[in-house]
C-alpha positions as CSV (number, residue, x, y, z in Angstrom):
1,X,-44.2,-42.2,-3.4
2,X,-42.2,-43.0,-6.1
3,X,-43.6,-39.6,-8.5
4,X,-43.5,-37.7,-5.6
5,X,-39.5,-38.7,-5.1
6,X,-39.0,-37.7,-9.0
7,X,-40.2,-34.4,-8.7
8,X,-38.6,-33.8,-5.8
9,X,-35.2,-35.3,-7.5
10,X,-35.9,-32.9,-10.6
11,X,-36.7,-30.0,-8.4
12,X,-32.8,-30.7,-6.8
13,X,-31.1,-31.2,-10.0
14,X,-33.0,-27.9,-11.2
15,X,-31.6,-25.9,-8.5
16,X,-28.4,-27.6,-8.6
17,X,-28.0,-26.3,-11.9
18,X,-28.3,-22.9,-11.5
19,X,-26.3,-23.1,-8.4
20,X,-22.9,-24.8,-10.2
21,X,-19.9,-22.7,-10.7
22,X,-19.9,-20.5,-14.0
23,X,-16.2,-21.1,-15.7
24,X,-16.6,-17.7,-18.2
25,X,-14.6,-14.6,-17.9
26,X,-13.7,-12.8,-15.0
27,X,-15.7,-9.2,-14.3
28,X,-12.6,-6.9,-15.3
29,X,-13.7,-4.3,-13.0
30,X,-12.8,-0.7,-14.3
31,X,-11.1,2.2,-11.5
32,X,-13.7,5.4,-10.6
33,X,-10.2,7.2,-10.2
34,X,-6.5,7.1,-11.1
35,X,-4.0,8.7,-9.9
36,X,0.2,8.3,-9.5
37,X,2.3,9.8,-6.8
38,X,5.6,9.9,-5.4
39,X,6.7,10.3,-1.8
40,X,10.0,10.9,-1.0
41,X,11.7,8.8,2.3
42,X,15.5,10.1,3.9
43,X,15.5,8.3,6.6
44,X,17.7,9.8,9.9
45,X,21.6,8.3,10.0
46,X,22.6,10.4,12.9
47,X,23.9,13.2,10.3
48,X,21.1,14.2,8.1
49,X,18.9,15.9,11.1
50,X,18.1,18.8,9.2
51,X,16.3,17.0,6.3
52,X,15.4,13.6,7.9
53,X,11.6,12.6,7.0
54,X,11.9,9.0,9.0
55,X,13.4,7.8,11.8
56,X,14.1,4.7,13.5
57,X,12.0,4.7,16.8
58,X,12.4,0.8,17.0
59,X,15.1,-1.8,17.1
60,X,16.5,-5.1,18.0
61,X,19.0,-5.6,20.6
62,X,21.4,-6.0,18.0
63,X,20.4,-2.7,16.5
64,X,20.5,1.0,16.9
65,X,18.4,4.2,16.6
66,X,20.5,5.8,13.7
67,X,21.4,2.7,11.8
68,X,19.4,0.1,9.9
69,X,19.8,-3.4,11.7
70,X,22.0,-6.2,9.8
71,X,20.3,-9.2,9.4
72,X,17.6,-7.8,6.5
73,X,16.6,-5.2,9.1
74,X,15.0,-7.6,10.7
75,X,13.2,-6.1,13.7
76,X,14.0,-1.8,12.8
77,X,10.3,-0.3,13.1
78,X,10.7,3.0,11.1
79,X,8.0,6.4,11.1
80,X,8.2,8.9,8.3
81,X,6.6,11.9,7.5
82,X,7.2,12.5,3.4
83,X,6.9,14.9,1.2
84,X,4.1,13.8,-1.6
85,X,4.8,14.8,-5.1
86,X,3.2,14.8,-8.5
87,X,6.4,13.7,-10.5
88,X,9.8,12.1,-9.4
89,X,11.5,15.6,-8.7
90,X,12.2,15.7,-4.6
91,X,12.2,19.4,-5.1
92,X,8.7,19.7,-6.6
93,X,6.0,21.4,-4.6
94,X,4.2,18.7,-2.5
95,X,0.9,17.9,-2.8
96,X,0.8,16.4,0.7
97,X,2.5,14.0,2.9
98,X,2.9,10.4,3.8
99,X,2.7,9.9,7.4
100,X,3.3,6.5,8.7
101,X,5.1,3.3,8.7
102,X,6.9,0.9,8.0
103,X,8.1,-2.3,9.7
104,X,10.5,-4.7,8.2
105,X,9.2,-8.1,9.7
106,X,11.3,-10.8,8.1
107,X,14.9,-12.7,9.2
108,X,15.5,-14.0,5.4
109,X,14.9,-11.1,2.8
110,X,14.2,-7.4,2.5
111,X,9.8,-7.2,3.4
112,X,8.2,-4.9,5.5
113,X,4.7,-3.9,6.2
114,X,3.3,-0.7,5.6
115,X,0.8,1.5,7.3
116,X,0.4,4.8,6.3
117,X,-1.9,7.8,5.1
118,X,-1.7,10.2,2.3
119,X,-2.7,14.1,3.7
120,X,-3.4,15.5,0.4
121,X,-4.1,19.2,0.3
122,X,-3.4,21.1,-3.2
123,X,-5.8,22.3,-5.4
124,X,-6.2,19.0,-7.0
125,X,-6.8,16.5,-3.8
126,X,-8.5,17.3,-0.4
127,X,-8.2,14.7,2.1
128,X,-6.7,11.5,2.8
129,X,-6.0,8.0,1.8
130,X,-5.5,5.3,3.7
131,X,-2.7,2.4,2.7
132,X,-1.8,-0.7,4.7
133,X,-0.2,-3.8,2.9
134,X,3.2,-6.4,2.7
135,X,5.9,-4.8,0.3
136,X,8.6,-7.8,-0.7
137,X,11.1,-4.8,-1.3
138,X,13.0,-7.2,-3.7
139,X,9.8,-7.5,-5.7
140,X,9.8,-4.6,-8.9
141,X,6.1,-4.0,-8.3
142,X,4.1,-4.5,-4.7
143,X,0.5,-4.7,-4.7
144,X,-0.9,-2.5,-1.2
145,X,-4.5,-2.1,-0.2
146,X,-6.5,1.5,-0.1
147,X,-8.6,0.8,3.1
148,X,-10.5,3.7,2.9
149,X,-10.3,7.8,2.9
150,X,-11.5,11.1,3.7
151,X,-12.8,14.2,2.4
152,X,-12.3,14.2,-1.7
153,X,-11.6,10.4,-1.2
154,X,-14.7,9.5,1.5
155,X,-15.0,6.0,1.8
156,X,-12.6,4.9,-0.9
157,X,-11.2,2.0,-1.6
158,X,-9.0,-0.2,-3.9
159,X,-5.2,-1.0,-5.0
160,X,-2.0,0.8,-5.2
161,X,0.9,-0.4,-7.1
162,X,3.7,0.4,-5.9
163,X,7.5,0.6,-6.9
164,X,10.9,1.5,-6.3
165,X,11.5,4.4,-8.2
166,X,14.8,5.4,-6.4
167,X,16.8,4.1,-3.7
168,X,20.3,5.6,-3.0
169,X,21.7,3.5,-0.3
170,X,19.8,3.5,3.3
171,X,19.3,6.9,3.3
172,X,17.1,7.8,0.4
173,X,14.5,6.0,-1.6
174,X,11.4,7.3,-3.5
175,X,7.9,5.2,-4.2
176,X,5.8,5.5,-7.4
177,X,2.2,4.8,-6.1
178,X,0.0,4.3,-8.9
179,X,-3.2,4.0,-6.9
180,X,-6.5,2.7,-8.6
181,X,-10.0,3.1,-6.7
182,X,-12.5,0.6,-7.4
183,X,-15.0,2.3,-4.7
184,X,-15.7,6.2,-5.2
185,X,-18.8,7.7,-3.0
């Protein structure tokens, strides 16, 4: 019994030893595709009708349809359709759009959470990308996921960056996306 419980001891410590955690580097994985976009928000005040791309369908009591809520906009659920560009310029030709959105879902600072897809069609992209993450508005650089795609972009997924790249006021604002995907088909 007692050479039979030593193997069977050295068989454990044998597989426990493969099994332990490794503490070397990290796998730095390396993006199948890059890309960086901007979209381009003007969200409806009750003036702008004419070149409005968002809206305010929701509010709290306290709020209204045409204004953003006090209170960190607490509660204001907000639905765009945005022109997609390949540089800053609002005026550039669009690639696509950004259809969406956005809900800002905290009492104590400026955070919403984003659902939205990028419609590409240009000569470059065909297809869509899908987005859906937090964005701490105060924070320079949010990290959002890419859940998946279509067409050029089947089954895609990864990470986009994204930023502030404008913001005049609660009318305008513009998003660099630097998207990165880790999962090309």
């Amino acid at each position: 019994m007692g050479a039979r419980s030593l193997v069977v001891l050295l068989f454990l410590m044998f597989i426990l030893s493969f099994s332990s955690a490794y503490q070397g580097k990290k796998k730095q994985y390396k993006p199948c595709k890059q890309m960086v976009l901007y979209f381009h928000d003007v969200i409806y005040n009750g003036k702008n009708a004419a070149n409005a791309t968002s809206a305010i369908v929701g509010a709290p009591q306290w709020g209204n349809l045409t204004i953003l809520a006090d209170k960190f906009h607490f509660g204001n659920v907000v639905v765009f359709d945005d022109p997609i560009t390949l540089d800053n310029n609002f005026h550039s030709k669009p690639v696509g759009r950004a259809q969406g959105m956005y809900i800002y879902d905290t009492k104590n600072t400026f955070t919403s959470w984003l659902g939205f897809t990028f419609v590409l069609n240009s000569t470059d992209f065909q297809g869509t990308l899908n987005f859906m993450g937090a964005d701490p508005i105060l924070v320079k650089t949010r990290d959002i996921t890419v859940v998946s795609g279509t067409g050029d972009f089947f089954m895609h997924r990864g990470i986009a960056t994204i930023m502030t790249d404008a913001f005049e006021g609660e009318v305008y604002f513009r998003l660099r996306v630097d998207i990165k995907l880790y999962e090309c088909w």
